[in-house]
N, C-alpha and C positions, 0 to 999 in steps of 0.2 A: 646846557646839560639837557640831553634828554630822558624823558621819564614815563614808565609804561605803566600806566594804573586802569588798575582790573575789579569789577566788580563783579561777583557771582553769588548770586542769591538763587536757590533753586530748591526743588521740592524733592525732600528726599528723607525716609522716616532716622533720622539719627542725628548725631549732634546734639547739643544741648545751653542749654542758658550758662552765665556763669558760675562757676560752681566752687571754686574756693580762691581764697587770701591768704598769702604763706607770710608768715609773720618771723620775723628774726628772731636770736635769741635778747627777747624784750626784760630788761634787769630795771627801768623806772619805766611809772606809768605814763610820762610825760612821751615817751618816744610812741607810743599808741597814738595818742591824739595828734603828735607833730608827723606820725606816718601817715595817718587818716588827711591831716591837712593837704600835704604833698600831694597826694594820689588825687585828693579833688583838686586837686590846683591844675594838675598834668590833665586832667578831664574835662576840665572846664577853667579855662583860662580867666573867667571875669572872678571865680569863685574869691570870696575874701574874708579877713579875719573876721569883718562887720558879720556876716553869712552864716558862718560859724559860731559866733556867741552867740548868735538868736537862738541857737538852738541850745545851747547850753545856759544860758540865761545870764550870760559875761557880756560887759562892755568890749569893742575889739583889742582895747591895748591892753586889758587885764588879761584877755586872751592871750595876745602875743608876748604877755610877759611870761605868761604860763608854760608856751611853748619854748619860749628862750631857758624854761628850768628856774628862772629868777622868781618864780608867783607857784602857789599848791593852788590848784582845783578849790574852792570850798566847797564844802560836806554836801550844800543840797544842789550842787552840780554832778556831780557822781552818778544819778539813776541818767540821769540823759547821757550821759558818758558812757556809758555804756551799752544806752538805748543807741546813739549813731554809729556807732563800733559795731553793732549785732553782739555784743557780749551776752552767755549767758552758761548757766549752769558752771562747769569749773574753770572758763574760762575768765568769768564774770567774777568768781572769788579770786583765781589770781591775780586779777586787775585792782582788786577790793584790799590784798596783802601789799602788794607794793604800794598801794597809795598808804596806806596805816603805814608800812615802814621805812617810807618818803617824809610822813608827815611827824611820826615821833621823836623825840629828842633825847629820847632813852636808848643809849647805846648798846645795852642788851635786849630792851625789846623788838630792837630794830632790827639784830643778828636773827634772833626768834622768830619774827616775820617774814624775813627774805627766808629760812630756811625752809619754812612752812611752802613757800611761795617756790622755789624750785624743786621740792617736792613732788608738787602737783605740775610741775612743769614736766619734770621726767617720766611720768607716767605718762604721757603722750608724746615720747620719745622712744617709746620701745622701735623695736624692729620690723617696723610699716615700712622703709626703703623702698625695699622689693615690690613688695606689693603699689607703694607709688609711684615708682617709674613703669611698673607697667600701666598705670591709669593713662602716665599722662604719654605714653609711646603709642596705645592703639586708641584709633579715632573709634572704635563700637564697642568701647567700655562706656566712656560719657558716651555713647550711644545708648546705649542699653538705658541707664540711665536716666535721658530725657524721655524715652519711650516707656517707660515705670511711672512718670508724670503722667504722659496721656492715658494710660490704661487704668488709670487706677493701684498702681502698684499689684498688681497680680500675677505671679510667678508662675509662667507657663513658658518654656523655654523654646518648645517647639512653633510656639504662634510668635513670640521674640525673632527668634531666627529668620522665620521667614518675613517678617513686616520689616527689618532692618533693610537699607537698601543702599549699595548689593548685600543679598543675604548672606550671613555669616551661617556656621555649624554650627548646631545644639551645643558640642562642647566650649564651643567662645561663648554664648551666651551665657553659661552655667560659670564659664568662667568671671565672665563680666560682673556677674552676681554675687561671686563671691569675693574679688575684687573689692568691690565695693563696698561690700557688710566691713569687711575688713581694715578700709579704711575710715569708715563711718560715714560716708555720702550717703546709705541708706540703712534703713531700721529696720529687724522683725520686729509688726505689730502683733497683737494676740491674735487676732484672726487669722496671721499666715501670709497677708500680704505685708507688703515694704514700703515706707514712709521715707519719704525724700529728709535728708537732714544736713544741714552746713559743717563742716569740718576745717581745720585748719592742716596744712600738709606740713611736716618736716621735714623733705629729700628738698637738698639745695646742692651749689657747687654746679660743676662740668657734667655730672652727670642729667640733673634737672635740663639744661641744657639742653643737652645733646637730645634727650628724648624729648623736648619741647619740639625741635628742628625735625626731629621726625615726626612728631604727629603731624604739624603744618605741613613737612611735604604729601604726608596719607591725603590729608582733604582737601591739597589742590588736586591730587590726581585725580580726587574722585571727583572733585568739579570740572575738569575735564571730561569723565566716562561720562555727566550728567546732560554733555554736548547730544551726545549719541542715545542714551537712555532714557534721557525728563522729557517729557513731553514740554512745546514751545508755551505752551501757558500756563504752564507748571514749574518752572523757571525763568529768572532774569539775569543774562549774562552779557558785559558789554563790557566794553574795552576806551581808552583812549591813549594817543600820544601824546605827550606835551612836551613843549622846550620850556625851561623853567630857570630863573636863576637863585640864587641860597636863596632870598630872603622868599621870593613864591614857594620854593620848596617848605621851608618851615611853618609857611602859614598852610600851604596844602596838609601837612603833617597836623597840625593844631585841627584844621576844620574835618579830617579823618577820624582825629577824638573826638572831637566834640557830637559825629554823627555816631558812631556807637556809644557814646551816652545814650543819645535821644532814642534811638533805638534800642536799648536796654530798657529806659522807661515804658516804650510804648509799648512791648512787648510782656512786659510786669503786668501792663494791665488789660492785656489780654482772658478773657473770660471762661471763654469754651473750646480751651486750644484742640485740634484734629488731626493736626500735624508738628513737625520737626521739621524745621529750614534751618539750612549751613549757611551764612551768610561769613563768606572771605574776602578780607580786602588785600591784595598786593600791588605794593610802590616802591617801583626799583629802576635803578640807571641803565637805559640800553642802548646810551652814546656820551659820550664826553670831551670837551678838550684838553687832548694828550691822554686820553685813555678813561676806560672806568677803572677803579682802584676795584680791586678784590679781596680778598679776606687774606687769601697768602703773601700776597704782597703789602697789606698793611702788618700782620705778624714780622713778614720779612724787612719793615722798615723799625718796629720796635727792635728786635732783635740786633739791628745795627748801632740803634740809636743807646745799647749798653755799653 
């Protein structure tokens, strides 16, 4: 099989660091810690139970008894619980309800907590949809975005538009802003300017999807226009072919994680950032024996197989 993996790093004011965790509809607090587990596992392949309780201050099997549902958390594991999670504020008490109505044996107080506890669940389930599919549809909203990091959060629309790159219209930028307040990636502070803030999305399903696939195709194309626009030391963009079989392919797939990890950390600690770089990675089949499968013809093989 052959395989064409692209790298494009290049300099270009937009785009942005990671910016949210969509979380299911989470009913115990055990599926928090056992999603948290998975996600570093898929990131980093060595990551282990042992790794894990250090930071919560659990041996690894009382760990993994905990994630098996069969062990509760005890009481002075909880602030760290929270702390690797990033829980906080009403997030951090619903986490705080299910665990009290996981851990009580009182079958009305227990009713009484989860109510409490999807309460506050559906208050940040209003009708943000809209408003987050189009975040995650156009690539110069998280533009916007990460360009409110560098500035200081200072709302000036007309200096927005033009330092995005390619520049957008004052009306996308105004929009991007508002956007955003709206789904809590950013804050009015009292001053006027906007304070970068973590949020949780609830748009899931074919829809998240769909506008996923399009924003990735917006910024490869624009790492393409970056050929013709970045200047050559203001970009790195380079190519290879490979002929690969499954088991290379899955370890190339594993060591692709594991470099945006590191590149997530390194970038965390970056100090006096001055710019916004898109860094894209694509790895996909552009030879095969007896063909590359495609997307229609894999639906077209489900569909048979009813």
């Amino acid at each position: 099989m052959f395989l064409y993996l692209q790298s494009l790093f290049y300099l270009c004011k937009y785009t942005g660091k990671k910016i949210m965790v969509t979380f299911s509809d989470i009913s115990d607090y055990r599926d928090f810690l056992k999603e948290y587990y998975d996600r570093r596992k898929a990131e980093m392949p060595f990551y282990s139970y042992r790794m894990m309780g250090d930071k919560l201050g659990l041996d690894s099997s009382y760990l993994y008894r905990v994630l098996q549902k069969k062990q509760h958390l005890p009481a002075h594991a909880l602030p760290a619980a929270k702390e690797i999670l990033h829980l906080s504020g009403r997030e951090a008490e619903y986490f705080d309800l299910l665990f009290s109505a996981a851990a009580t044996k009182d079958k009305n107080k227990r009713e009484e907590l989860m109510a409490k506890a999807l309460d506050l669940r559906d208050v940040d389930r209003h009708s943000l949809q809209a408003a987050e599919l189009k975040l995650l549809e156009n690539w110069w909203i998280p533009a916007v975005r990460a360009y409110l990091e560098l500035n200081g959060g200072v709302v000036n629309v007309k200096q927005i538009s033009r330092d995005i790159c390619p520049p957008i219209t004052e009306e996308q930028a105004k929009e991007a802003i508002d956007t955003l307040l709206e789904v809590g990636l950013v804050k009015k502070m009292a001053s006027g300017k906007l304070a970068l803030t973590d949020a949780h999305l609830t748009v899931g399903g074919p829809e998240k999807k769909q506008a996923v696939r399009h924003f990735q195709k917006e910024v490869l194309s624009l790492a393409s226009n970056a050929l013709d626009n970045i200047p050559v030391d203001e970009r790195n963009i380079s190519t290879l072919t490979l002929s690969v079989d499954q088991t290379c392919f899955d370890d190339l797939g594993e060591m692709l994680r594991e470099f945006r990890r590191l590149v997530q950390k390194r970038v965390d600690g970056a100090k006096n950032s001055d710019r916004v770089m898109q860094l894209s990675m694509a790895f996909y089949p552009i030879a095969r024996k007896g063909g590359v499968r495609t997307v229609d013809a894999v639906e077209g093989d489900k569909r048979e197989s009813k």
